[in-house]
C-alpha positions in Angstrom: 0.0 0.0 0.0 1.2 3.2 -1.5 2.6 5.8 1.7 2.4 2.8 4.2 4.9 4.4 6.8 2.9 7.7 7.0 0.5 6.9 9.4 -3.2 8.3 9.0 -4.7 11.7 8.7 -4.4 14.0 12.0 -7.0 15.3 14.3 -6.2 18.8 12.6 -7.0 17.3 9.6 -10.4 16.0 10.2 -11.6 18.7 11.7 -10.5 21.2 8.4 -12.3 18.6 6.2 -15.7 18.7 8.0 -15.4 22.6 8.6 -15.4 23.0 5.0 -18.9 23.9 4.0 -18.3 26.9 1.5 -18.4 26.4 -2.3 -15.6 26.9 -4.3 -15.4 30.2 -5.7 -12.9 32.2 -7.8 -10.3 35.2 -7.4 -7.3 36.8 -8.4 -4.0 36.0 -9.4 -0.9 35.5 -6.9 1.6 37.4 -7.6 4.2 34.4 -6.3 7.4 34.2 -8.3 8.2 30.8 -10.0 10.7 28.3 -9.0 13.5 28.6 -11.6 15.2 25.7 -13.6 18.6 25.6 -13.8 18.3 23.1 -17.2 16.7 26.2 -18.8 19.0 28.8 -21.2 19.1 31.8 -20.1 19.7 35.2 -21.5 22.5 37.9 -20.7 20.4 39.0 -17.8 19.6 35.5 -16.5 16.0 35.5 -17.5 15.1 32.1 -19.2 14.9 31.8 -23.4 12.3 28.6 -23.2 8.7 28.1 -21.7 9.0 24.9 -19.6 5.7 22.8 -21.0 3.9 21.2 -18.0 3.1 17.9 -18.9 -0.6 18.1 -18.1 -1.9 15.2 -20.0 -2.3 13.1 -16.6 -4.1 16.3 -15.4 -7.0 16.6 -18.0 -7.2 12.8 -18.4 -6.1 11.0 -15.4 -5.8 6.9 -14.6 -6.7 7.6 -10.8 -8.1 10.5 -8.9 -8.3 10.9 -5.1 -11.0 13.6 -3.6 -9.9 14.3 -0.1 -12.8 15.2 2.3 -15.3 13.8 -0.1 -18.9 13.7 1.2 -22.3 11.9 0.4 -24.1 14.1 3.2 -27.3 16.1 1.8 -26.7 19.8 2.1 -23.1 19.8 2.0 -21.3 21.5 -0.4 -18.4 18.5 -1.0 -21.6 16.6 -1.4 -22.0 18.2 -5.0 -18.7 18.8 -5.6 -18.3 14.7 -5.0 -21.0 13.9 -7.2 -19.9 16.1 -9.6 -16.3 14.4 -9.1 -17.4 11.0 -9.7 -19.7 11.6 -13.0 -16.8 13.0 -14.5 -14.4 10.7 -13.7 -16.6 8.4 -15.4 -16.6 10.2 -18.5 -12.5 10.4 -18.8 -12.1 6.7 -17.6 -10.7 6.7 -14.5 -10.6 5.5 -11.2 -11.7 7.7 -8.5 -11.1 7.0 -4.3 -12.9 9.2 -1.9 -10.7 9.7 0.9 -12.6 11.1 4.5 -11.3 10.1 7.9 -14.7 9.5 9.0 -16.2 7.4 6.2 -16.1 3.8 5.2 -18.0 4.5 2.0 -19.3 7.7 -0.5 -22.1 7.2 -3.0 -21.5 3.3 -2.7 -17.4 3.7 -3.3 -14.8 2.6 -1.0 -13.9 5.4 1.0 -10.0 5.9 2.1 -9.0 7.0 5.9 -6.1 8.9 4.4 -4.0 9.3 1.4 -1.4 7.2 3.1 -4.2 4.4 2.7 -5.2 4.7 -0.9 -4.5 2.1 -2.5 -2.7 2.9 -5.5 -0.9 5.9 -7.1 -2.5 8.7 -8.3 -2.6 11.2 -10.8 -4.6 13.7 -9.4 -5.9 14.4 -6.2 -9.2 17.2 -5.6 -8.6 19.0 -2.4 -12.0 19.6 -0.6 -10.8 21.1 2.7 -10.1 24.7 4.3 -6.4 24.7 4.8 -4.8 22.5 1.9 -1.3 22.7 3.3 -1.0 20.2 5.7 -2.4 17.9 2.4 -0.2 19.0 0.4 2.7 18.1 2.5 1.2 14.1 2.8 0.7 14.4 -0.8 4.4 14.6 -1.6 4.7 11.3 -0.1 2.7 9.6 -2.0 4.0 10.9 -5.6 0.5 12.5 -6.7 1.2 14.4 -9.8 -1.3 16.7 -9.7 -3.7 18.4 -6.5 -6.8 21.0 -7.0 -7.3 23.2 -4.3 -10.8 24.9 -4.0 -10.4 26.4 -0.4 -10.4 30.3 -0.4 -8.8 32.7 2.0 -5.3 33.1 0.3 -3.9 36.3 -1.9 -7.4 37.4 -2.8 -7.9 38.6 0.9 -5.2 41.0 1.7 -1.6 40.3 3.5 -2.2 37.5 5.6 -3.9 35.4 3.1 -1.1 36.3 0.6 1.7 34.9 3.4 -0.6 31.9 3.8 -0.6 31.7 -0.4 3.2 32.0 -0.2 3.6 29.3 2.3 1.4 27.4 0.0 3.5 27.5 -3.0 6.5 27.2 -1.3 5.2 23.7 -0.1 4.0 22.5 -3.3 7.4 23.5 -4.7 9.3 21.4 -2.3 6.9 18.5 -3.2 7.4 18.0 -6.9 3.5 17.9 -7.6 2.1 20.9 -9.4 -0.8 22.4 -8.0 -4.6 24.0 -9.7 -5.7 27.1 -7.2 -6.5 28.0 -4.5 -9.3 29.5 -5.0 -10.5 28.1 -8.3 -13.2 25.9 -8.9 -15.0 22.9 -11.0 -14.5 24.2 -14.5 -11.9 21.3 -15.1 -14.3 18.7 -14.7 -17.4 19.9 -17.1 -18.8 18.0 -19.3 -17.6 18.6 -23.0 -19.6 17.3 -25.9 -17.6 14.6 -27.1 -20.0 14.6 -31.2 -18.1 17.3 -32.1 -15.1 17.7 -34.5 -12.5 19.9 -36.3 -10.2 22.1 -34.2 -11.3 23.2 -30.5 -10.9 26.3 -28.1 -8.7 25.6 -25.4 -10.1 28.0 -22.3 -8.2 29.4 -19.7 -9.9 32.0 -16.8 -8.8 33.4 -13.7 -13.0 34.2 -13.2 -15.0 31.0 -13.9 -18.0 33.1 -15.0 -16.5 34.7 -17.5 -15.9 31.7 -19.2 -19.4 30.3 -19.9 -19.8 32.8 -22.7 -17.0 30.6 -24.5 -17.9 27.1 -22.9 -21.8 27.5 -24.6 -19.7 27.9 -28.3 -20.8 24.1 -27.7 -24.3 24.6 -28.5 -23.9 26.4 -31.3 -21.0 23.6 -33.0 -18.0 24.7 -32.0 -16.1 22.5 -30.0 -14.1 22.9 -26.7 -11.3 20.6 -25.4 -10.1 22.0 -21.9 -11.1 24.8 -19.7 -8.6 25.3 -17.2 -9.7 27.5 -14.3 -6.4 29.0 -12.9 -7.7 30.6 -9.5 -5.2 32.1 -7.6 -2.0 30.7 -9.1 -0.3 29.9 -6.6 1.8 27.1 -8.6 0.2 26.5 -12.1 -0.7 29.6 -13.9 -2.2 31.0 -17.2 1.4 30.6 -19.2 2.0 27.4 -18.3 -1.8 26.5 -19.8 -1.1 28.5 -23.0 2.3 26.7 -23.3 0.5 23.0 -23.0 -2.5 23.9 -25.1 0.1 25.4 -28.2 1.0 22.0 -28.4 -1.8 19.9 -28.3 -3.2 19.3 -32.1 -6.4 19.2 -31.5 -6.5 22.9 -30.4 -7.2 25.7 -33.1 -7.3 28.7 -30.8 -6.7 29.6 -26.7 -9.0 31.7 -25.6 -8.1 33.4 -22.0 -10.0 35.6 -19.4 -7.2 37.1 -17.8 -7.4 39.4 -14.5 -3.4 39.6 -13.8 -0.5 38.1 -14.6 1.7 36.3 -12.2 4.7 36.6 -14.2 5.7 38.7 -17.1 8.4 36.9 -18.7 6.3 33.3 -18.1 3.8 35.1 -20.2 5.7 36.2 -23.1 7.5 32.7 -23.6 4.3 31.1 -23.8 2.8 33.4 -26.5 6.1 33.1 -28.4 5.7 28.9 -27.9 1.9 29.5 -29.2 2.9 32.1 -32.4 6.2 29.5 -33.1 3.4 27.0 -33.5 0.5 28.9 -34.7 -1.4 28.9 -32.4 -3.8 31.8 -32.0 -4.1 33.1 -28.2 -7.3 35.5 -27.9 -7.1 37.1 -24.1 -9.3 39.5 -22.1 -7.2 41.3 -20.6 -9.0 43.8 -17.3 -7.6 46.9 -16.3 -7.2 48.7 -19.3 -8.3 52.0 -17.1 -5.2 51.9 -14.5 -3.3 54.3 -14.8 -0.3 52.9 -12.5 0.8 53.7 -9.0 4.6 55.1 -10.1 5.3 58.5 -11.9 8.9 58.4 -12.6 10.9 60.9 -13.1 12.0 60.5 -16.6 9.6 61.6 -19.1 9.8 57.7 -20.4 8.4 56.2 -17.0 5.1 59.0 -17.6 4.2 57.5 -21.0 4.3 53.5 -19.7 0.9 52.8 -17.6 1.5 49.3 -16.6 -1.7 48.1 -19.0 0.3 49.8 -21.7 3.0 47.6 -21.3 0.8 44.8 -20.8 -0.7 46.2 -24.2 2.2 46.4 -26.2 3.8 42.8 -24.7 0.7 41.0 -25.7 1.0 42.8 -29.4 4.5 42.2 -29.7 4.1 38.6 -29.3 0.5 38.3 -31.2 -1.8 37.6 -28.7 -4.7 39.3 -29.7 -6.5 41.5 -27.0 -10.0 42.3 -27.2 -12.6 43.9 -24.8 -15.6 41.8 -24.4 -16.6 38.4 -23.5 -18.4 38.3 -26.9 -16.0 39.6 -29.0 -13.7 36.5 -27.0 -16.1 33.8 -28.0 -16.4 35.1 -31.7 -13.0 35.9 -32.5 -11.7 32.5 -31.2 -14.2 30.5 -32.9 -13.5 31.8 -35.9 -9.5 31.4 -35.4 -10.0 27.8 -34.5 -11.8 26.8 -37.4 -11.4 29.1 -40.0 -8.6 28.0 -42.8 -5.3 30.0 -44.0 -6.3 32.5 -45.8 -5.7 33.1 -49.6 -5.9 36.8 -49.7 -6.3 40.0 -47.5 -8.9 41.1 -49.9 -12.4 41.5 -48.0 -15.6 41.8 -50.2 -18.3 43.3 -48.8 -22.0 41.8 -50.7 -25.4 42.9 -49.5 -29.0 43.0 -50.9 -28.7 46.6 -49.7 -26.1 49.6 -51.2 -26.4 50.9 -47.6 -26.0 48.4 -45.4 -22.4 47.5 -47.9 -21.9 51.2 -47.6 -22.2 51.4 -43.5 -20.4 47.9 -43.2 -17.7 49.3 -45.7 -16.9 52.0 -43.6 -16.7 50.3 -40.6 -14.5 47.9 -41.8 -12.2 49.9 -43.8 -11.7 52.2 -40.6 -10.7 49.1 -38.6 -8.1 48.7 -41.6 -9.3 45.7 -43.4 -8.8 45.7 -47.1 -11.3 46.3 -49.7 -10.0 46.5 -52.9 -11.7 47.7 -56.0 -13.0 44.5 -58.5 -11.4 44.7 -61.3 -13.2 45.3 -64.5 -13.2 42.1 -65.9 -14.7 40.6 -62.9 -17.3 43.7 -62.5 -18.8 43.2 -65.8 -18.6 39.4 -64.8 -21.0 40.1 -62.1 -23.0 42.9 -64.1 -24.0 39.4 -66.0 -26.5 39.0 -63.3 -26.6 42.4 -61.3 -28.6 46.0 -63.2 -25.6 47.8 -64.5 -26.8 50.6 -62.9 -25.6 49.1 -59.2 -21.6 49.5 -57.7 -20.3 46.1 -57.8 -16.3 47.5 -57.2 -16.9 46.6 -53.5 -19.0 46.5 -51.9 -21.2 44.4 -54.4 -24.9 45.9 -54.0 -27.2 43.1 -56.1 -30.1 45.1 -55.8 -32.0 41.8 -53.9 -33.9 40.5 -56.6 -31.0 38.0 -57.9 -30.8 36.7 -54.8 -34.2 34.5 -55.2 -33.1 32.9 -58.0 -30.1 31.1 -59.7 -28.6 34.2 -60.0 -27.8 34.7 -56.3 -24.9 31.4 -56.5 -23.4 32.5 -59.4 -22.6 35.7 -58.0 -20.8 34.2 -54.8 -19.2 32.0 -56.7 -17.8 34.7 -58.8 -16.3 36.8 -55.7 -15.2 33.8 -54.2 -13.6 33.1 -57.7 -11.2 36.6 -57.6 -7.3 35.7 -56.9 -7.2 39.2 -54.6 -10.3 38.2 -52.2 -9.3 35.9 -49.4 -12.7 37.2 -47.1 -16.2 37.4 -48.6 -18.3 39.1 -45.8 -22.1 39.1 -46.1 -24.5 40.9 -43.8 -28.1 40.2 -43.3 -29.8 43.0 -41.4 -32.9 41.3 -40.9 -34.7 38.1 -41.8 -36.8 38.4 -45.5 -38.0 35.2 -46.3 -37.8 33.7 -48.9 -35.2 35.5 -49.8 -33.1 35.4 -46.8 -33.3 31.6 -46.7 -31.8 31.0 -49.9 -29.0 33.7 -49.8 -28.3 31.5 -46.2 -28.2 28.6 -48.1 -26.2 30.0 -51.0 -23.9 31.2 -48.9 -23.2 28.1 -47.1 -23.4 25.9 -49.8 -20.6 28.0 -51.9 -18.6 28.2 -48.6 -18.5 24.4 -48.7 -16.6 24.2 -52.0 -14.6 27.0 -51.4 -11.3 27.7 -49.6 -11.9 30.9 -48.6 -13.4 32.8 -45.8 -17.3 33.6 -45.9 -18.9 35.5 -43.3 -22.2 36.4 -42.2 -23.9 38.7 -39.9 -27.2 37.6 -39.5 -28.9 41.3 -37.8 -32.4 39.6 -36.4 -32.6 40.2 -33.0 -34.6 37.2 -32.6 -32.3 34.5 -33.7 -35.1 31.9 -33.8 -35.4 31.9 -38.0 -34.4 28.8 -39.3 -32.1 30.0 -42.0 -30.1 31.7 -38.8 -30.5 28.3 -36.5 -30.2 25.6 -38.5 -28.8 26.6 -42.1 -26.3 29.1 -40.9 -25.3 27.6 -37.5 -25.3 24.0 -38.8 -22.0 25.1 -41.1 -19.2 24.2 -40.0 -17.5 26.6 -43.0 -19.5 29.9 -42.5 -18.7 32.0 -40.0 -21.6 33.7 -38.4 -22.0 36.9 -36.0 -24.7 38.9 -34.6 -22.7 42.3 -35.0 -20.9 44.0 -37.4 -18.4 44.8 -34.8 -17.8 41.7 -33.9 -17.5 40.4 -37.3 -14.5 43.2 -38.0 -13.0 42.1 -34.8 -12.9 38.5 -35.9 -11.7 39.1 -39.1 -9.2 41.6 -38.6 -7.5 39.0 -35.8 -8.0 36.5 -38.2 -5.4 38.0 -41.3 -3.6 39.6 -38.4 -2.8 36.3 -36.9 -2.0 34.7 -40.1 0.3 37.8 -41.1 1.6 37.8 -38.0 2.6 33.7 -37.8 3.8 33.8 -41.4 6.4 36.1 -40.7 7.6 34.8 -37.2 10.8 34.9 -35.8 11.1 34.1 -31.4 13.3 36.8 -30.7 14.0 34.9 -28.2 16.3 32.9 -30.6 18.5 35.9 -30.9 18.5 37.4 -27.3 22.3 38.2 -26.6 23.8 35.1 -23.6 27.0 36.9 -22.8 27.8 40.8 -22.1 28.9 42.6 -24.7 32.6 44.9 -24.0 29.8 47.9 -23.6 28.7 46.5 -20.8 31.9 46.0 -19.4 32.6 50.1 -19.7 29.4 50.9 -18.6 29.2 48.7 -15.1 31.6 51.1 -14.0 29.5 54.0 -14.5 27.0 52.9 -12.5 26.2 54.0 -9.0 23.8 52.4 -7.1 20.6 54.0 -5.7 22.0 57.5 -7.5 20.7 59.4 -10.6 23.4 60.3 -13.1 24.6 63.9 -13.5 23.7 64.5 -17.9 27.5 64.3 -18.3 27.4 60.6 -16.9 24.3 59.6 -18.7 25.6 60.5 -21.6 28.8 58.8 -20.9 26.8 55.6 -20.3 25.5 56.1 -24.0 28.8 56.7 -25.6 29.8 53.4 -23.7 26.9 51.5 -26.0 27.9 53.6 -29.4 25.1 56.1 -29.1 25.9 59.5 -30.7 26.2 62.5 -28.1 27.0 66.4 -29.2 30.4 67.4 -29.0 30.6 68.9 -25.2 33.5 69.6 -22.5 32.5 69.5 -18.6 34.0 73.0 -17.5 34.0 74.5 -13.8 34.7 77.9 -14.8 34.0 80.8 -17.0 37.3 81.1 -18.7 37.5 77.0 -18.9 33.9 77.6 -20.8 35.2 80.1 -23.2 38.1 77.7 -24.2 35.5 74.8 -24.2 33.1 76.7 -26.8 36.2 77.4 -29.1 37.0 73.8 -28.9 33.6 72.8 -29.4 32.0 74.8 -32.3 29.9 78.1 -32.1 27.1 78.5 -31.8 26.6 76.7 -28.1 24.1 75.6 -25.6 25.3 75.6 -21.9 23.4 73.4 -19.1 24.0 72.8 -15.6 25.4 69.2 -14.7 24.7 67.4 -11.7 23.4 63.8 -10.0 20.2 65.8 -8.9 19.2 67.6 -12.1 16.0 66.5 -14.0 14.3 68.3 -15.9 16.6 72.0 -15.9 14.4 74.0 -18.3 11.6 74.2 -15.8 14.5 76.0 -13.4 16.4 77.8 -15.8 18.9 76.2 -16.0 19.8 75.8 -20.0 20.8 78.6 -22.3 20.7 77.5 -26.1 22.1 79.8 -29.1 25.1 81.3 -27.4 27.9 82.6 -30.1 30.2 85.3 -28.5 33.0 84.7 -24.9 31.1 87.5 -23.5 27.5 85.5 -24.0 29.6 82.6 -22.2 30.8 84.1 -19.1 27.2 85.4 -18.5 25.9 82.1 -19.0 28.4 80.6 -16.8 27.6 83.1 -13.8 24.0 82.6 -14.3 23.7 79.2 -14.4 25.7 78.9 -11.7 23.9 81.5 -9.5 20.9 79.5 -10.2 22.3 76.3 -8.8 23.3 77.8 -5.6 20.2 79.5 -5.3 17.8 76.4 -5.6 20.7 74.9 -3.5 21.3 72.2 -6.4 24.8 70.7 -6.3 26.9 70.8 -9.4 29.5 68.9 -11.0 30.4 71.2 -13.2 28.4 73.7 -16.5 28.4 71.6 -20.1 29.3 73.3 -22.9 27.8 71.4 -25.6 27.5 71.3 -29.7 24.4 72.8 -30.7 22.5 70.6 -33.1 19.2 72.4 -34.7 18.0 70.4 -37.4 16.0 67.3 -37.2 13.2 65.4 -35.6 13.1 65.9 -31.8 12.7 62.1 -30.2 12.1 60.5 -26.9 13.8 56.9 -26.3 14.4 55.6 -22.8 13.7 52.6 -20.6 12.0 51.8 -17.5 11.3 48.7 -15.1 8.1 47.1 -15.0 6.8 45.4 -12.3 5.7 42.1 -14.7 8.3 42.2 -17.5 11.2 43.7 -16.0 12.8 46.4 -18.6 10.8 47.9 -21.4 12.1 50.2 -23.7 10.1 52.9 -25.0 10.2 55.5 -27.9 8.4 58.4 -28.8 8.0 62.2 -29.9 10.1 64.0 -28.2 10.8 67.2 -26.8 7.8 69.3 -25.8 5.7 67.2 -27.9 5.9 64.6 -25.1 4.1 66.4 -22.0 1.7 67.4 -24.7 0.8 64.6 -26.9 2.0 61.3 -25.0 2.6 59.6 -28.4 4.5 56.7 -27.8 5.1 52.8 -28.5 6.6 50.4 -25.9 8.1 47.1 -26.5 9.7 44.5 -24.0 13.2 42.9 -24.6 14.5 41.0 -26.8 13.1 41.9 -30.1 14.6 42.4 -33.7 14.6 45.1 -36.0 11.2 44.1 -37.1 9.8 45.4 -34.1 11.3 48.1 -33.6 10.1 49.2 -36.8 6.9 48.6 -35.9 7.0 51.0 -33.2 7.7 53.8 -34.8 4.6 52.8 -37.3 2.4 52.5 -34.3 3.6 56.2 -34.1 0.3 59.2 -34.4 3.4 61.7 -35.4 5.3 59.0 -37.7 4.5 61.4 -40.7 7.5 63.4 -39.4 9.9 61.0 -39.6 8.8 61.1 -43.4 9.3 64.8 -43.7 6.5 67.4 -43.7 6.1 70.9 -45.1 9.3 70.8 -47.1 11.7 69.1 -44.5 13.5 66.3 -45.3 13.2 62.6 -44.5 14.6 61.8 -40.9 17.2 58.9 -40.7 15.1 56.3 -39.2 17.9 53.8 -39.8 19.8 55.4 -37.6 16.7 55.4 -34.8 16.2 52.2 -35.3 20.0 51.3 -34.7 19.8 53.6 -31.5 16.5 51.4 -30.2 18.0 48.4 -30.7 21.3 49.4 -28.7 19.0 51.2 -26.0 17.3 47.6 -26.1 20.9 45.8 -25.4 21.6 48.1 -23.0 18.1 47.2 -21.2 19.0 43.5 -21.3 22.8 43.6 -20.4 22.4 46.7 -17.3 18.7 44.7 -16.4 18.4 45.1 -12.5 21.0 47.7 -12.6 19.4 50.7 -14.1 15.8 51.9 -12.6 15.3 54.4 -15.7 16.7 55.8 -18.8 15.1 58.6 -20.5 16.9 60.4 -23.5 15.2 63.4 -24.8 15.4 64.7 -27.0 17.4 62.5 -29.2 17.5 64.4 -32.5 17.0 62.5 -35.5 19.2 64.4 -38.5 18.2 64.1 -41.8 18.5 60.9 -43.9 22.7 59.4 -43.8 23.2 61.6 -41.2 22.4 59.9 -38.2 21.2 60.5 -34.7 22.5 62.8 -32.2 21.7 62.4 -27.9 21.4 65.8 -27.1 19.9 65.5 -22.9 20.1 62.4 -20.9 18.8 61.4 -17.6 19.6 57.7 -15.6 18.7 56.5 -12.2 20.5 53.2 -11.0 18.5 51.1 -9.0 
């Protein structure tokens, strides 16, 4: 007998299984690190390159399953919960062994004094007591794989229950099993229709509730294959769900209800294991609105609200984010099942020119595609629509065809165009006979087709038969109830597939040994202390970023020699560990171009120091540079993912317009790129009103070393904010002209 030498369940025990009367309910996340794996690669700043797969086959599909404090009692909440247990034990084959230190039997099963007595090893083991700790600490005797814990109490309850969380995890750690919850609840063990086929949604949810939009996909066709409630986190959490469910073929699309994350960089390996495989991940994402608890001082640290980062991270590595619970269930339906495309081209085709119109606009807006027909194939359709109707796209057949034999041939022929990969159809409102056989035209041509058909069926009743049965019965057509939800789907849908074609990890790439930089620039560092603008800019030169030509002077003749050296005209600034932001005290003077405009300088900006009592290392005397695009790049710690890098308009147009794009290391050139698309003011990197095109090479090459830097300093360095870095015209470079850096 498995565990023999451990004896049987305590006092303690027995008392913590029959006080446990509450249901299971759901909460938020832990925010408990993970244990780290030595066997893992790791990057320059120690942070792993790999997801580590759980192998949670024995987990959804286990031989044996234990339910500790199970209960047959009427008006008990294990009672349910047992029940429950059994049924569905049943339905996945295995064996199940109620264990209760009070009961010889449960619902007619042999019932177990304590897990010391079961009588064989098992997979899984359902924890239906108050305090699972002490269980979890017999449990690591006995080998179990895998423990659920329902009880409540922990991290979603303030300090003490976040200790208790903590002590918790720390236990499940040191006993090799991995561990569902606290805090989460039955969704593992519903009942999934098993006459269903083609690809599935994999769910994940930190709120059970919010997952029965997506687990009722069922009844309308589309399959589900696991629903993994995540609870409180404490050991398994949402990446390691996303990484197992990338890999198993029967999924087509993840879709997650996510309230936090426990761990930025878990969650980014994941969704690069999931785009490597193409794998769609589809994620509500709450908190949108916070605005974060940290101003920093660097202008940098004001733009990043952590759900921005959270924003961009999930962007950056293709998980798509939408807003509602029903835009979740439609957009990962139609990702699971919905073929490669063969085309960005979306036609929109209506009985109506102004419901193509409306749709048209919305959808063009979003930035879908609609390209003009070409001429052959709009006198093709002109076969069997009036002349007199647009058929460039959107294709308004005036209705009548639609009743007749017409109303296929025209499908067909959209379908038939090389440059249309989407043919979208909406159907404000239910006109039989009509509406019937454009359903079944639609579905039928969608059958014999490789390419995307979509339709919005408007009726707010949803009872008609051509919705219920002829629509819903496809499994080819894609249908909605919205047109927003329709654009959402489909834009996610050539995103992803855009996105995945092109797919690099960056991972792959992510520098494993400090560069010489990093060598110079540890010994600029001082810990807890922000960098005087000389040093900050030393630090850059240390990684190859261009700085103005300047001399550090501590006196009005030294400056005069230093502006000689350096180039009329000048500016002059004040230099010291305590200086941010010196404009706002004076403490700059641009344009200066005689000795005598110098010395004044000098005296001033010196007078100014001493009379705000700011301490000085010395005036710069710096290379004026005038011409270009005024930049912000710089880099910041996030709590989740650690150092983000961020760039932006710079200058004054940062307090004013907040225009920025953030992106977490590693990435490539691609993505840095694709921040400065993302970009409102992008149109001046391109030259406007007669100035000429920035070097955006040369941004891109300072990005990517600011992104190095991130990596290889890590810890090290709180914030980095340079601004404005001056963008020259196109071959001439980029120029650092201010420079701020705290060290952590």
């Amino acid at each position: 007998m498995l565990g023999s030498t451990h004896g049987t369940l305590t006092t303690d025990f027995r008392a913590r299984v029959e006080a446990c009367g509450e249901s299971p309910r759901t909460a938020v996340h832990s925010s408990a690190a993970p244990s780290a794996d030595d066997a893992v690669p790791v990057d320059v700043s120690g942070r792993p390159l790999h997801a580590d797969v759980p192998d949670l086959d024995r987990f959804f599909r286990p031989e044996s399953v234990a339910v500790i404090g199970a209960s047959d009692a009427e008006g008990r909440a294990n009672t349910g919960i047992t029940r429950q247990l059994i049924a569905w034990a049943e339905r996945v084959g295995a064996r199940i062994h109620p264990v209760h230190p009070t009961r010889t039997t449960v619902f007619g099963l042999t019932c177990h004094a304590s897990v010391a007595d079961l009588p064989e090893q098992v997979d899984l083991a359902v924890l239906l007591v108050a305090d699972p700790l002490p269980v979890i600490e017999e449990l690591a005797e006995t080998k179990v794989k895998f423990a659920v814990a329902f009880a409540s109490g922990f991290a979603e309850t303030g300090d003490a229950g976040a200790a208790a969380q903590e002590r918790l995890g720390a236990a499940v750690r040191r006993s090799g099993l991995r561990l569902l919850g606290p805090n989460t609840n039955l969704n593992a063990f519903e009942k999934f229709r098993e006459d269903l086929d083609g690809p599935a949604i994999a769910l994940i949810t930190q709120s059970g509730h919010q997952g029965r939009p997506v687990y009722t996909l069922q009844e309308l066709g589309i399959r589900l294959s696991h629903w993994a409630p995540t609870g409180n986190e404490a050991d398994l959490e949402t990446s390691d769900f996303i990484s197992y469910f990338a890999e198993q073929p029967e999924v087509g699309a993840i879709a997650c209800y996510v309230e936090g994350l426990k761990d930025g960089r878990s969650f980014l390996l994941a969704a690069d294991r999931a785009a490597r495989n193409g794998v769609p991940v589809v994620a509500v994402k709450v908190g949108r609105t916070e605005t974060g608890a940290r101003m920093a001082a660097s202008h940098t640290g004001k733009l990043t609200g952590a759900d921005t980062v959270v924003d961009a991270a999930m962007r950056q590595f293709g998980v798509i984010r939408v807003d509602g619970l029903d835009e979740l269930q439609d957009t990962a339906a139609l990702l699971a099942r919905a073929r490669k495309p063969k085309a960005d081209g979306v036609v929109v085709y209506s009985i109506s020119g102004g419901t193509g119109a409306h749709f048209s606009d919305l959808a063009t807006e979003a930035g879908l595609t609609l390209p003009t027909l070409s001429q052959a194939k709009q006198d093709e359709l002109h076969q069997w629509i009036p002349g007199y109707l647009n058929v460039a796209n959107p294709v308004d057949n005036g209705g009548h065809p639609v009743g007749d034999w017409r109303g296929r041939k025209i499908i067909d022929a959209i379908l038939a165009d090389p440059e249309v990969g989407v043919l979208i159809c909406p159907i404000t409102g239910p006109f039989p006979p009509m509406s019937d056989k454009l359903a079944q035209d639609l579905v039928d041509a969608a059958e014999q087709s490789d390419k995307l058909v979509c339709v919005i069926w408007g009726s707010p009743v949803g009872t008609e038969d051509a919705y219920r049965t002829t629509l819903l019965g496809s499994s080819r057509v894609a249908t909605f109830r919205t047109f927003g939800n329709c654009i959402t789907a489909v834009r996610a849908y050539l995103g992803h597939h855009r996105f995945t074609a092109g797919y690099r990890s960056p991972f792959e790439d992510a520098p494993r040994t400090p560069s010489p930089s990093y060598r110079k620039a540890q010994a600029l560092m001082r810990p807890s202390q922000q960098l005087s603008e000389h040093a900050a800019k030393q630090l850059l030169r240390a990684y190859g970023i261009r700085v103005p030509r300047e001399q550090l002077v501590t006196s009005a003749a030294a400056a005069v020699r230093a502006a000689g050296l350096v180039g009329y005209p000048v500016v002059m600034k004040a230099s010291g560990p305590q200086l941010g932001h010196k404009t706002e005290l004076g403490l700059v003077k641009i344009g200066l171009t005689s000795a005598s405009q110098i010395r004044d300088a000098y005296r001033e900006l010196t007078d100014i120091a001493r009379y705000e009592n700011v301490p000085l290392d010395g005036i710069l005397v710096c290379q004026m540079v005038e011409r270009g695009v005024e930049m912000v790049v710089g880099v910041t710690q996030d709590d989740l993912f650690g150092p983000t890098v961020t760039v932006g308009l710079g200058g004054v147009l940062v307090e004013v317009l907040h225009d920025a794009a953030v992106r977490v290391p590693p990435f490539g050139e691609d993505q840095a790129r694709a921040m400065l698309r993302e970009l409102r003011g992008h149109a001046l990197l391109d030259g406007v009103r007669g100035a000429p095109p920035a070097d955006v090479d040369a941004l891109v090459e300072v990005v990517l070393r600011i992104q190095r830097m991130a990596l290889e300093l890590g810890d090290e360095l709180s914030e980095l904010d340079i601004n404005p870095l001056m963008v020259l015209p196109r071959g001439q470079g980029a120029v650092a002209l201010d420079a701020l850096a705290i060290c952590r």
